[in-house]
VOTILUM-790125 format. One record per atom (N, C-alpha, C, O): residue in one letter; x, y, z. Coordinates in steps of 0.1 Angstrom, whole numbers, plus 2048, in hexadecimal, padded with zeros to 3 digits. Each point is the difference from the previous one (the first is absolute). Layout:
AXYZ/...
# end
This chain:
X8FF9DC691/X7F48087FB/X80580D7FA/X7FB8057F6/X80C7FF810/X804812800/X80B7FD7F2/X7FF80A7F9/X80B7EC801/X8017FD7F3/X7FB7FF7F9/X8028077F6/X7F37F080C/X7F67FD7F5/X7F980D7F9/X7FE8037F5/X7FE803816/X7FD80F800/X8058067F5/X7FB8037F5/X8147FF811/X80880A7F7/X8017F97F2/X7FF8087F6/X8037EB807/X8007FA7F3/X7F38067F6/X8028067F6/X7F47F880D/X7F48067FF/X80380F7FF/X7F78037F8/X80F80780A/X7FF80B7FC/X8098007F5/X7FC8037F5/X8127F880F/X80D8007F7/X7FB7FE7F3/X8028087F7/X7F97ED809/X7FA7FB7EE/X7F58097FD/X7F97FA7F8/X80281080A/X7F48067FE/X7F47F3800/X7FA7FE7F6/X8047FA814/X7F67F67FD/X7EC807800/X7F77FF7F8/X80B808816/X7F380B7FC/X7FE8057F5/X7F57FE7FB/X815809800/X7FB8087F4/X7FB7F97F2/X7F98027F7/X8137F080E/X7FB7FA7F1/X7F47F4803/X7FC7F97F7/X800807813/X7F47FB804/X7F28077FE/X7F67F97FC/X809812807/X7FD80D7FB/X7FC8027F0/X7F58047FD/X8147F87FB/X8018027F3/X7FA7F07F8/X7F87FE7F7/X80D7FA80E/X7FA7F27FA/X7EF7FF805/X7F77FE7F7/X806804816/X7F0803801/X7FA80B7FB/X7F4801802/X81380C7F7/X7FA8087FB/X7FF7FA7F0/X7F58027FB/X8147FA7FF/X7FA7FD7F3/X7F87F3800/X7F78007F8/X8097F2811/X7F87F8800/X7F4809800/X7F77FD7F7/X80580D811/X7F3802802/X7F98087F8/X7F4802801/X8178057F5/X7FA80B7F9/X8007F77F2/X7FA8057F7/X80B7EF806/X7FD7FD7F4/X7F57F6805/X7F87FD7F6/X8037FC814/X7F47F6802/X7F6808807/X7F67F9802/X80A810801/X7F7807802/X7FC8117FF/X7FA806809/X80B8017E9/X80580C802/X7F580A807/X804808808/X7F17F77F6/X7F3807808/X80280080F/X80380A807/X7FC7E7800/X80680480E/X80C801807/X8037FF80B/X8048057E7/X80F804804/X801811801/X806806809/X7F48007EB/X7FD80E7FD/X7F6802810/X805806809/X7F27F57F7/X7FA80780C/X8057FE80D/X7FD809809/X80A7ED7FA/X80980180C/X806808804/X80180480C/X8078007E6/X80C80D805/X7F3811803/X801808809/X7F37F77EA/X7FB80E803/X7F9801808/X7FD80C803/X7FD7EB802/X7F1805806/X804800812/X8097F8804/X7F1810806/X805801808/X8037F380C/X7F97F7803/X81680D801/X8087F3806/X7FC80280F/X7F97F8806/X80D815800/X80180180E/X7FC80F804/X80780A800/X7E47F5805/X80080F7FE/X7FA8047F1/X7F87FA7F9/X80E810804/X8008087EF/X8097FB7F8/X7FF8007F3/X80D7F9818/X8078027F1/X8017F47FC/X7FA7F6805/X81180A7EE/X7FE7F27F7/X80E7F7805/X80A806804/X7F77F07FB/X80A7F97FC/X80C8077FB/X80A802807/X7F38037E9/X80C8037FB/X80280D80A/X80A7FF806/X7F080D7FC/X80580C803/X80C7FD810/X80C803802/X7E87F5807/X80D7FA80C/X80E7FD7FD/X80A804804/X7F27F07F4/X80F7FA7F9/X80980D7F9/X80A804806/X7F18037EC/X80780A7FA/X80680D809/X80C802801/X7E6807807/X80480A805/X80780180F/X807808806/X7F27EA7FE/X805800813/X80B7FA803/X809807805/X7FA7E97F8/X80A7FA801/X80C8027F8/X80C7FF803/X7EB8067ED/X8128067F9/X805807806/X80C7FE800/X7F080D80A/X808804807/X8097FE806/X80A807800/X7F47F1807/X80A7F9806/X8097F47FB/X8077FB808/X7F98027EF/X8087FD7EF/X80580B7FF/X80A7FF806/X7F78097F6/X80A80D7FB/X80580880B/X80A8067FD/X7F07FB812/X80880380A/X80D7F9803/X80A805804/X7F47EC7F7/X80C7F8807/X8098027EF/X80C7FF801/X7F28017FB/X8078097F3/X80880C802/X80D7FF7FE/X7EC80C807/X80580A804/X80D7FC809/X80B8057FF/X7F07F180B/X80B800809/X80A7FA7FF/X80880080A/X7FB7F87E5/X80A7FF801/X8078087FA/X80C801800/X7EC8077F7/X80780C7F8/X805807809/X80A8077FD/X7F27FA80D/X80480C80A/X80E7FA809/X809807803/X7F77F0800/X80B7F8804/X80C8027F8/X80A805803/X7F37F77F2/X80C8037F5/X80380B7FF/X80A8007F9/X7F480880A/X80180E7FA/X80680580F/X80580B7FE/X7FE7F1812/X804803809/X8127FF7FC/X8067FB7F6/X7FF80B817/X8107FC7FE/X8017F3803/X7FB7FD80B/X80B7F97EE/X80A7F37FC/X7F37F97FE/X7FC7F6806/X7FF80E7F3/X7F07F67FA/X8057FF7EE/X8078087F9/X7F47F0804/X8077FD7F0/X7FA80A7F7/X7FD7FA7F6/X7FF816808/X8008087FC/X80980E802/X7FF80B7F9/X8077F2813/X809809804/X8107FF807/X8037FB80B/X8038097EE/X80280A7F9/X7FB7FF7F2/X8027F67FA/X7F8813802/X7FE7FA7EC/X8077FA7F7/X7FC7F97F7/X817809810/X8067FC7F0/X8027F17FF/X8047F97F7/X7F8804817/X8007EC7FB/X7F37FB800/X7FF7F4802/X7F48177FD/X7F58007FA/X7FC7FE7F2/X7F77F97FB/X8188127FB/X7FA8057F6/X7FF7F97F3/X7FB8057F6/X80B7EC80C/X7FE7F57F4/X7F17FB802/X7F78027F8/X8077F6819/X7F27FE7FA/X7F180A7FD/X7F67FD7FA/X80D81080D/X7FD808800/X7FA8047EB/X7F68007F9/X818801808/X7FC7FF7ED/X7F47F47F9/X7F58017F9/X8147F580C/X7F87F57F9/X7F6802802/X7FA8027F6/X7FD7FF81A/X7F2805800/X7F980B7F7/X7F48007FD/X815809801/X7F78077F3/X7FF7FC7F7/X7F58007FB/X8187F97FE/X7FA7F67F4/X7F67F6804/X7F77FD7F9/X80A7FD813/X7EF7F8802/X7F9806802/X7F57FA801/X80A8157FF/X7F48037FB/X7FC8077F6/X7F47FF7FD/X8158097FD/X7FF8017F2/X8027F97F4/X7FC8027F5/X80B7F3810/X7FB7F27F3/X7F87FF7FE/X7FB8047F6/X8017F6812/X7ED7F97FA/X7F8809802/X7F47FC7FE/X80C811808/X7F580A7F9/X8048047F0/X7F78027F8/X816800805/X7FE8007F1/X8017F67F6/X8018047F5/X7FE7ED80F/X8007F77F6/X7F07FC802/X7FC7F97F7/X7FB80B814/X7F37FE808/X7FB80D7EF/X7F77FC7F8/X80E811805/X7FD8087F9/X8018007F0/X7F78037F8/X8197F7807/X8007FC7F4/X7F87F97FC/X7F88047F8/X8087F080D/X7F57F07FA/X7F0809804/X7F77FA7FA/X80680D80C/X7F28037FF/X7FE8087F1/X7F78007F8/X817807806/X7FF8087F5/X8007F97F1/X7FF8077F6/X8027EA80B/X8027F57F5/X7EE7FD801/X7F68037FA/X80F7F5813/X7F37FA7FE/X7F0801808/X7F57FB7FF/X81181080A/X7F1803809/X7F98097FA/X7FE8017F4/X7FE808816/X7F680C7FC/X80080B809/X80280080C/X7FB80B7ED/X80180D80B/X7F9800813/X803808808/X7F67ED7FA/X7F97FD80B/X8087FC806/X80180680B/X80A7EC7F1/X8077FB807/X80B805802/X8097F7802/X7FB8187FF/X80D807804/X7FF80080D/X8087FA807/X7EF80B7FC/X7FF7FA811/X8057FC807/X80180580C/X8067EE7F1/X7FF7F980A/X8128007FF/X8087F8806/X7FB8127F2/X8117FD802/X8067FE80D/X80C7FD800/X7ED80780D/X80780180E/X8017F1805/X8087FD809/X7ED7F97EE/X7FF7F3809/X80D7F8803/X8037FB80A/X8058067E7/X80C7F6809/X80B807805/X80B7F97FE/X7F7812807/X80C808802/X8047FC811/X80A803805/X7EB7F5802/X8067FE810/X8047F27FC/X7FA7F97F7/X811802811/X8007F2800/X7FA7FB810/X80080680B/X7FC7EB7F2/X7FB7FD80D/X80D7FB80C/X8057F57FD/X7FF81280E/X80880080C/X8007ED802/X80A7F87FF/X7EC805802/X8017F080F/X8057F97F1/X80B7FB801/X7EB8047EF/X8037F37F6/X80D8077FA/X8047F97F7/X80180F80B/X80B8047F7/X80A7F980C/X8097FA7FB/X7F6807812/X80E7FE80D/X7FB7F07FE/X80A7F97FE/X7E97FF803/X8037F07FE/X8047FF7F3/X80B7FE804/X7F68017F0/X8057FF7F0/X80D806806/X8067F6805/X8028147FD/X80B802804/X80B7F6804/X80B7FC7FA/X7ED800814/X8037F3808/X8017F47F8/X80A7F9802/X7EE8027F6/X8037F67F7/X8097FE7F8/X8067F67FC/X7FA81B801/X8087FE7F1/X8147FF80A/X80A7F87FF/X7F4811806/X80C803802/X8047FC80C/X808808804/X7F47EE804/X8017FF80C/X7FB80D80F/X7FC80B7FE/X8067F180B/X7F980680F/X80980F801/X7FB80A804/X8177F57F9/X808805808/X80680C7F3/X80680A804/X7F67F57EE/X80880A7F2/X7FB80D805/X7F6802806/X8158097F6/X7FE809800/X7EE8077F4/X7F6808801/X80F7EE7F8/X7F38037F4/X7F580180B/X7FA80B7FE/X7FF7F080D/X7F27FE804/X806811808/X7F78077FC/X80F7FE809/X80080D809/X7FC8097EF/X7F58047FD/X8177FE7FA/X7FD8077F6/X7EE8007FB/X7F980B7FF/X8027E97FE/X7F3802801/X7F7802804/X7F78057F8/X8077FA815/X7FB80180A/X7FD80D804/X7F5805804/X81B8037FB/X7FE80F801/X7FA8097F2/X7FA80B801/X8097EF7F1/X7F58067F9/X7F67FB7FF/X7F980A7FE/X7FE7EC802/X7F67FD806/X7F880980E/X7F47FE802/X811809804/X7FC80980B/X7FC80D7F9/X7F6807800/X81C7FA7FA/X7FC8107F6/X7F77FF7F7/X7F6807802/X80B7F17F4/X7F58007F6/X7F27FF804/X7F78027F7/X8067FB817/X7F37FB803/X7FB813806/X7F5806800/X81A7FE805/X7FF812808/X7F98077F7/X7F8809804/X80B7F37EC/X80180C7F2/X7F17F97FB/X7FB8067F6/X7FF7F180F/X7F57F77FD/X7F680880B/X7F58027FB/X80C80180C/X7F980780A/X7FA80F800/X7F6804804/X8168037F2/X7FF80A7FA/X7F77FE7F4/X7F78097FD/X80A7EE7FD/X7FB8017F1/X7EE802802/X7F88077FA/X8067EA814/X7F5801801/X7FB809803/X7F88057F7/X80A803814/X7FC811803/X8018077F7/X7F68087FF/X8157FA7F4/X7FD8097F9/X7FA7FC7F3/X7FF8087F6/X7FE7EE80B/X7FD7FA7EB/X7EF7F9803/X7F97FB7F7/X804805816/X7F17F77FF/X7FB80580A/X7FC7F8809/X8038127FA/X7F0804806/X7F27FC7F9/X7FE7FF7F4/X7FA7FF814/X7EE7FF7FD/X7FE8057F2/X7FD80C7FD/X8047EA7FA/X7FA8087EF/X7F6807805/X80080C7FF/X7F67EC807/X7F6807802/X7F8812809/X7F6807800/X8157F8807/X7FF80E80A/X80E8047FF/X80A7F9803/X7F68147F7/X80B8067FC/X808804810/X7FA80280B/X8157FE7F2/X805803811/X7FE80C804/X7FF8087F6/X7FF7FE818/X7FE80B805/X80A80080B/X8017FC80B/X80980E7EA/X80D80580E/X7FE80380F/X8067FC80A/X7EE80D7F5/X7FB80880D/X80A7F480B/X80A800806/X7EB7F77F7/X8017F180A/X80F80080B/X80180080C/X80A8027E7/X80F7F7803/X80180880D/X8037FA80A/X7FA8127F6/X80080880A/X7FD7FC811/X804806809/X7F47F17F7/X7FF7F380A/X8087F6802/X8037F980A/X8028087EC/X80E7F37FD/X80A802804/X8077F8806/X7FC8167F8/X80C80B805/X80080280F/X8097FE808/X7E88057FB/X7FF7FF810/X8067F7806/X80A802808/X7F17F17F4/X8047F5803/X8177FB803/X8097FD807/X7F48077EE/X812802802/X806809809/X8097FD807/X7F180F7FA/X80580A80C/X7FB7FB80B/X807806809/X7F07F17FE/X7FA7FC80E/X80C7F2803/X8047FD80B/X7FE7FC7E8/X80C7F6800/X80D803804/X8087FA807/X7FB8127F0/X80F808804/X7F9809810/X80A806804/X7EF7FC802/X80180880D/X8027F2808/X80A7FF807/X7EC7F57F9/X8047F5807/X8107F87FF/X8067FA808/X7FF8097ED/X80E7FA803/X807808803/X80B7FB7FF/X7F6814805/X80680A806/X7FE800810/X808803809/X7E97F97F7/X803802810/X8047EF802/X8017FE80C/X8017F97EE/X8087ED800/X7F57F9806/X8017FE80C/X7F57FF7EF/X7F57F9802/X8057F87FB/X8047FF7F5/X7FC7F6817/X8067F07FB/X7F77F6800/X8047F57FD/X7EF80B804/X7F87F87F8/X7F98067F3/X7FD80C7FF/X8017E97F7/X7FB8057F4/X7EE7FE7FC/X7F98017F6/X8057FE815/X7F08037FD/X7FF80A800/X7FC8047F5/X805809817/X7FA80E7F9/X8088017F3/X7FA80A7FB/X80F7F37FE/X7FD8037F0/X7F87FE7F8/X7FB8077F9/X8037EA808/X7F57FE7FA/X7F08007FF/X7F77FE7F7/X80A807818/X7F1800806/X7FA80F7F8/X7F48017FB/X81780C806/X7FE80C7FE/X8087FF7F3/X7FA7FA7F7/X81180B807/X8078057F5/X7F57F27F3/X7F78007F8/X8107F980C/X7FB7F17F6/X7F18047FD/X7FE7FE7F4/X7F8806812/X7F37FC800/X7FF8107F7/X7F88007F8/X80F80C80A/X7FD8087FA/X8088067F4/X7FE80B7FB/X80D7EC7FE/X8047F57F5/X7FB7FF7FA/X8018057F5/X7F27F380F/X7F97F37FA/X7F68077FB/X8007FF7F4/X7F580A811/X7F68097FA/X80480C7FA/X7FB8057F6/X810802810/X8068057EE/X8017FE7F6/X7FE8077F6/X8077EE80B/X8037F67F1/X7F48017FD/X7FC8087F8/X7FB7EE80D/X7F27FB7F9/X7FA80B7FE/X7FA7FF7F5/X80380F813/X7F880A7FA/X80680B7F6/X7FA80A7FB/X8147F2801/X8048057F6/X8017F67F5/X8088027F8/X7F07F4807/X8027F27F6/X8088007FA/X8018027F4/X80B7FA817/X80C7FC7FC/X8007F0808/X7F67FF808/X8137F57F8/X8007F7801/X800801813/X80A805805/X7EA7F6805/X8057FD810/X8097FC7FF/X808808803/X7FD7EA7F9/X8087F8807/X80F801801/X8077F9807/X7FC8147F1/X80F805801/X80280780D/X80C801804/X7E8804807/X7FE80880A/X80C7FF808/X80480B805/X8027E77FE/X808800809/X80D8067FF/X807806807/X7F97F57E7/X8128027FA/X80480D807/X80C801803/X7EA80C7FF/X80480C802/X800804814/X80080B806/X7FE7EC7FD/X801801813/X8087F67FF/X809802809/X7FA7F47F1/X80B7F7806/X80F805804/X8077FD80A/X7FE80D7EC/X80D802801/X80380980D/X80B804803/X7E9800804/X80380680C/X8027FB80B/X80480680A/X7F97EA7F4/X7FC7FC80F/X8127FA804/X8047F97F7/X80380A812/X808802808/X8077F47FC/X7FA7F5802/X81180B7FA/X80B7F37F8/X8087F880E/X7FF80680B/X8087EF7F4/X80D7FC80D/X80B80A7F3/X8018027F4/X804802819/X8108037FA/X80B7EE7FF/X8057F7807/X7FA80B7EF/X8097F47FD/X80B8027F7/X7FE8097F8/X80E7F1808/X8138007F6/X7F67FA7F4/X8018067F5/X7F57EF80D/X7FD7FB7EE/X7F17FA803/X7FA7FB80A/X8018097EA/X7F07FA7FE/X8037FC7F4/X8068067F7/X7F47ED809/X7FE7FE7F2/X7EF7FB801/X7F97FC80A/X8048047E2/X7F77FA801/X7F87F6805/X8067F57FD/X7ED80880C/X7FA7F3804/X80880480B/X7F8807806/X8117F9800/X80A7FD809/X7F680080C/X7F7809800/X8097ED80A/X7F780280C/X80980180B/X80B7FA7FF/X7F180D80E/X80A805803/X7F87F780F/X7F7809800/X8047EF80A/X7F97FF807/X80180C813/X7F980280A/X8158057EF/X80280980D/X7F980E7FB/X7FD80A807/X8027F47EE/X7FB8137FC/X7F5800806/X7F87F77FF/X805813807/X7EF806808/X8008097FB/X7F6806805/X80E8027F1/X7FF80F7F8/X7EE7FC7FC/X7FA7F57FF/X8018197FF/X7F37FF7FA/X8037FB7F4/X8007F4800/X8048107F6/X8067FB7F1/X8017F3802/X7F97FB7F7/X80F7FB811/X7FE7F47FB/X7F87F5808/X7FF7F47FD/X7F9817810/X7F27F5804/X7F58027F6/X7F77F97FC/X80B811804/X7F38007F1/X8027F27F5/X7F87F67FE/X81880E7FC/X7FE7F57FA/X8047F2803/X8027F87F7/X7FF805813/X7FE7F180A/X7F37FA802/X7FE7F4801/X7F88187FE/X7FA7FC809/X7F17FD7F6/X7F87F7801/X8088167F4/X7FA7FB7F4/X8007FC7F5/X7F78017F8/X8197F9807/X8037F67F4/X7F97F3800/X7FD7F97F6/X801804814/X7FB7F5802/X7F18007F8/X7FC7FA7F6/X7FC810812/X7F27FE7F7/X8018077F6/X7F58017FC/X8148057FC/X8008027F3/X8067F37FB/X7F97FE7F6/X80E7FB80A/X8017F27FB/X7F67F87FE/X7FD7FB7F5/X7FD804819/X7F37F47FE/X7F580C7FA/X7F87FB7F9/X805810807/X7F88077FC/X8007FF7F0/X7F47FE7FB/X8188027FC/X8007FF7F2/X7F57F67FE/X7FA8037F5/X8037F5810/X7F57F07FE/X7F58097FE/X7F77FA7FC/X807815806/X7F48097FE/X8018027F4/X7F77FE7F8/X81780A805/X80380B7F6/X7FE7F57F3/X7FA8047F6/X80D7EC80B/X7FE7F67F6/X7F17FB801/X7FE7F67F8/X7F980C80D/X7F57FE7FD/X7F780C7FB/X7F47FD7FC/X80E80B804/X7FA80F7FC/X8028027F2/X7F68027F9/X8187FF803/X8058027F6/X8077FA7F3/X8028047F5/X8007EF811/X8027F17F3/X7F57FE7FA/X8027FB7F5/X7F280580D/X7F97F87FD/X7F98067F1/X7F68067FD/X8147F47FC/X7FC8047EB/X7FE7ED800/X8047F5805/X7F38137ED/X7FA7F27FB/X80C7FE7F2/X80380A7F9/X8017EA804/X8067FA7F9/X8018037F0/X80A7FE7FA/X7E9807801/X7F78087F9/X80680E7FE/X8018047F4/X804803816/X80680C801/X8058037F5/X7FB80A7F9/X8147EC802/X80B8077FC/X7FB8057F2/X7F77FE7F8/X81680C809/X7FC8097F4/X8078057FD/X80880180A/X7FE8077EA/X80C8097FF/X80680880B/X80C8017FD/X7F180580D/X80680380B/X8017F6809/X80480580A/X7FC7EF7F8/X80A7F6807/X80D7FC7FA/X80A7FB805/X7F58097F0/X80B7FC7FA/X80B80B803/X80A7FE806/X7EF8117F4/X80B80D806/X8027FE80F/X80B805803/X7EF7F7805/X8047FF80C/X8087F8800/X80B8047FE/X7F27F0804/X80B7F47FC/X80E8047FA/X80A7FF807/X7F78057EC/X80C7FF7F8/X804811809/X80B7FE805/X7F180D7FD/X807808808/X80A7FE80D/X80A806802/X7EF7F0805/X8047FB80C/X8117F47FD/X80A7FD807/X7F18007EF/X8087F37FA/X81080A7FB/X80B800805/X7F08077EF/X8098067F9/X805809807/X80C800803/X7E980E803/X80780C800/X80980380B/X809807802/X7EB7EB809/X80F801812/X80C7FC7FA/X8088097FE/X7F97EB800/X80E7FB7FE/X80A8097F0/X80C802803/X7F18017F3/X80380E7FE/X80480A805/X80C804800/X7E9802805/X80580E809/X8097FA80E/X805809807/X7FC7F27FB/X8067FD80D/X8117FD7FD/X80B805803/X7F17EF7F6/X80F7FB7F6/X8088107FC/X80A805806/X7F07FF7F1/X80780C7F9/X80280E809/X8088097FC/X7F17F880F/X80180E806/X80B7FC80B/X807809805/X7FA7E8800/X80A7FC809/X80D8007FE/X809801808/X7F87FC7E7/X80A7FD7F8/X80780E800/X809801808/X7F38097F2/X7FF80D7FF/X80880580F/X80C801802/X7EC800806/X80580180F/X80E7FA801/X80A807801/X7F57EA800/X8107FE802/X80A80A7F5/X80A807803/X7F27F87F1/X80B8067F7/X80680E806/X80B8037FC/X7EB80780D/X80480C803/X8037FD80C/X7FF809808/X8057EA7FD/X809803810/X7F97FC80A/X8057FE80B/X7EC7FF7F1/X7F97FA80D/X7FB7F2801/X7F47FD7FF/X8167FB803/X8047ED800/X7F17FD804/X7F6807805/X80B7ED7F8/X7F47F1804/X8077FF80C/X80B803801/X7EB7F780A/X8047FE80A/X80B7F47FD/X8017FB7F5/X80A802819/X80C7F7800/X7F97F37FC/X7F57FE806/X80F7F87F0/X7FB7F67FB/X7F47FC7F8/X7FB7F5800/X8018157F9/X7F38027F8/X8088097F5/X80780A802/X7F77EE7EE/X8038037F7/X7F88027F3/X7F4802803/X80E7FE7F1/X7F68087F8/X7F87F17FE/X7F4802800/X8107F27FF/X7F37F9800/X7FA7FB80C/X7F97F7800/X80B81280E/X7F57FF808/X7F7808802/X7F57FC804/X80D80E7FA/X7F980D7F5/X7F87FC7F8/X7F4803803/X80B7FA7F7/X7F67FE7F2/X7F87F0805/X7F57FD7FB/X8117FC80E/X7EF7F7806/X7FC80680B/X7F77FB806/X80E8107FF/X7F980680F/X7F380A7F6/X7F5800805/X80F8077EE/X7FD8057F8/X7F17F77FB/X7F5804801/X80E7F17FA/X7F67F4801/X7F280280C/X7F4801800/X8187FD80A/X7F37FE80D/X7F9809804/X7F57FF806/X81180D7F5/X7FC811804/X7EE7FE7F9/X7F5803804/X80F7F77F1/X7F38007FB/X7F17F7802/X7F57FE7FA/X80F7FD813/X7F27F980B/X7FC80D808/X80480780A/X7ED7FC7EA/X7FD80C804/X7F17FB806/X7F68007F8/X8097FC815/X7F27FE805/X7F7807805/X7F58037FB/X810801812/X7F7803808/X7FC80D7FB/X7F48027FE/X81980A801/X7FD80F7FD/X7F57FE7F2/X7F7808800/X8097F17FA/X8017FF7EC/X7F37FC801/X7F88067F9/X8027EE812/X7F37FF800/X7FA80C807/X7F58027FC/X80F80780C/X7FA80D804/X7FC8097FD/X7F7808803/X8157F77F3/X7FE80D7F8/X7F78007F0/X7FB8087F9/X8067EC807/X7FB7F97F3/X7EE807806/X7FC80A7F9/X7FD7F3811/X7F8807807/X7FE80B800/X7F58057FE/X813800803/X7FE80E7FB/X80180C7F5/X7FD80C801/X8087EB7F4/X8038077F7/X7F47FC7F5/X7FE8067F5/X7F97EE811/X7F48017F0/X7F47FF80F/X8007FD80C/X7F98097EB/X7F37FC80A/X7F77F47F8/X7F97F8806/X8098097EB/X7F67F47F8/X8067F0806/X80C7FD800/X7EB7FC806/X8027F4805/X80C7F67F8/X8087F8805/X7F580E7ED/X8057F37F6/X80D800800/X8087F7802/X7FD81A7F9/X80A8027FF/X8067FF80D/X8097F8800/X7F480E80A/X8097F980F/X8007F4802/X80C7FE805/X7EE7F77FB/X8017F47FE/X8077FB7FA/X8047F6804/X80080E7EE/X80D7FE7F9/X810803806/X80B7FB803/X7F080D7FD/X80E808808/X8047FA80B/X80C7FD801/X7EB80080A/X8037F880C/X8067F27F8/X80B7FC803/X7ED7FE7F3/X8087F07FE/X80C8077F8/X806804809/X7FF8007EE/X80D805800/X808800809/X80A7F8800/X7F081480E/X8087FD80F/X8087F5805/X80B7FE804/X7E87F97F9/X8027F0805/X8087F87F8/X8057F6804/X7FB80F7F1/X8037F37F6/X816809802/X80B7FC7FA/X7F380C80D/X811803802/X8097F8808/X80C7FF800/X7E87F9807/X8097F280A/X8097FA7FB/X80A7FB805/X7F18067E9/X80B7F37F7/X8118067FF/X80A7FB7FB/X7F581280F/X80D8057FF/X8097F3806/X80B7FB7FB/X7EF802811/X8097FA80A/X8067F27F6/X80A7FA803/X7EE8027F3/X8017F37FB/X8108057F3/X80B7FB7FE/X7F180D7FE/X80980A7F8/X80F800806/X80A7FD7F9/X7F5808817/X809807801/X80A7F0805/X80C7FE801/X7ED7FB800/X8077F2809/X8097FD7F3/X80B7FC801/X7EE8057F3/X8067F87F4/X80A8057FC/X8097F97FB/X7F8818807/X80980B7FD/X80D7FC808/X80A7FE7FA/X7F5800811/X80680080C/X8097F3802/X80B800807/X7F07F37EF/X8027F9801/X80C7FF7F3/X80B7FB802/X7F180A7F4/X8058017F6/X80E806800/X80B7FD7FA/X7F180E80E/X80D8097FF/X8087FC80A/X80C8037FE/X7F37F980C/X8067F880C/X800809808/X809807804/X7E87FA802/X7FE80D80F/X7FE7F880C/X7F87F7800/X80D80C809/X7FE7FB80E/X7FD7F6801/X8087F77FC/X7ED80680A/X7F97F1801/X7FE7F87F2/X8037F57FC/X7F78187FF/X7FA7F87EF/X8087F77F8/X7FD7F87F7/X80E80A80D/X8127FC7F8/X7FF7F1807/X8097F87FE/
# end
């Protein structure tokens, strides 16, 4: 049972269960698909706001924590200088396709749709590490290289959202962060005096996070990213990514043991909240999403990696320039962030509904990158 389990998370089967009953229901029935998510779910609030502002949080907490993992001593961000290739490449995944997302709007969009240049700059962590696995087998260096920009790019994804899409509608009020700040000082006094469980962070620091943000209409659900990196690490020789450790009791990694889990089966919320565009949708911004994701990851990733090796800072041992340029491919399965943010950058129904099938229509990377993979003779694909 407890495999079956895990197989079920492994494949994202929630989330994409999630996403197939969200568009069945929103193209056969869009009225009581729309009112499902707004009208009140549990209490006041709606559907979407639980899903968007409560449980994303804890979606981007377990984010945090692996950023924060990496970034410890012998975690695959530290020391930097055998960070600093994929490190690179991550900025070209995310400055590729915000400027081919900019160019092509400048051919063929319109001043409205500048917006949305943040959507494809995260790539999605779980479909980028299964496409990985296919392409190139379980054991290539290529799935660590991705894997860890996929973390970064999703870190600089986290930022964007905070700083590029607050509430069109209610302009931000600094005053607020100032609660936020609290919040980080009550986190740093609890891990000074070694508070080894991680509920009082979240109960207090987390909870006073969380209404900072919101009363400064800035995005809740990042609330955690900024209490997470306090909560109390194992001293370990190596962490790597995902890595589960079943002896660690650190707060840092019962947190994330303990709520990876329902953030897994929880996505089956996030894909029903947020998939659900009607077929009808597409429109010139599915396409800039689409072809940004397509073009500008594997692009910027390809060429800023390339770049990197030339000044001294190698591809990992057995990963060469054409495993590079299909990891560059896969970089560009931009789901989960891409539909979120896609959410947040239009408020008009139509245009975010485009944008979201764009999101979606980036799956065909995986089909892409198998042929690439295959062609050029990569790992498995060969």
């Amino acid at each position: 049972m407890k495999r079956r389990i895990n197989l079920l998370r492994e494949f994202s089967v929630p989330l994409l269960a999630g996403v197939v009953l969200a568009l069945a229901w929103a193209n056969l029935d869009p009225a009581g698909y729309d009112g499902f998510l707004h009208r009140p779910f549990l209490g006041p609030f709606t559907f979407h706001f639980l899903t968007n502002d409560i449980f994303m949080v804890f979606f981007f907490g377990i984010a945090a924590v692996e950023i924060t993992q990496s970034c410890l001593p012998g975690g695959d961000l530290n020391p930097p200088r055998k960070a600093v290739n994929p490190l690179l490449a991550t900025l070209g995944g995310v400055a590729g396709p915000a400027l081919v997302y900019l160019g092509l709007n400048h051919l063929i969009g319109s001043a409205e749709l500048a917006r949305g240049w943040g959507i494809p700059t995260a790539t999605d962590i779980a479909f980028a590490w299964l496409v990985a696995r296919l392409v190139f087998g379980s054991e290539h260096p290529a799935i660590s290289f991705l894997l860890l920009l996929a973390v970064a790019d999703d870190g600089i994804g986290l930022a964007i959202i905070a700083l590029f899409y607050p509430d069109p509608h209610s302009p931000v009020e600094p005053r607020w962060l100032l609660l936020l700040l609290g919040g980080m000082l009550l986190a740093y006094v609890l891990r000074r005096c070694h508070v080894r469980n991680y509920w009082p962070y979240l109960l207090a620091p987390g909870i006073m996070s969380w209404f900072g943000l919101h009363r400064a209409h800035l995005h809740p659900a990042l609330a955690l990213v900024f209490i997470v990196p306090f909560l109390v690490p194992a001293r370990r020789e190596k962490m790597h990514l995902f890595e589960d450790d079943p002896g660690d009791r650190s707060p840092l990694a019962r947190f994330e043991h303990e709520w990876k889990v329902v953030v897994d089966f929880g996505m089956f919320m996030f894909g029903l909240a947020n998939a659900g565009v009607r077929f009808s949708s597409a429109g010139t911004i599915t396409w800039l999403v689409f072809m940004a994701l397509l073009l500008g990851k594997c692009g910027g990733i390809f060429l800023l990696g390339s770049v990197a090796e030339r000044f001294g800072f190698p591809l990992p041992h057995g990963m060469r320039k054409k495993e590079l340029f299909v990891a560059g491919i896969i970089g560009g399965f931009g789901f989960t962030v891409a539909l979120f943010v896609s959410g947040e950058a239009f408020v008009d129904p139509v245009i975010q509904g485009a944008a979201k099938m764009g999101a979606m229509m980036s799956a065909a990377v995986a089909v892409v990158a198998l042929g690439a993979g295959r062609v050029l003779g990569v790992g498995r694909a060969s």
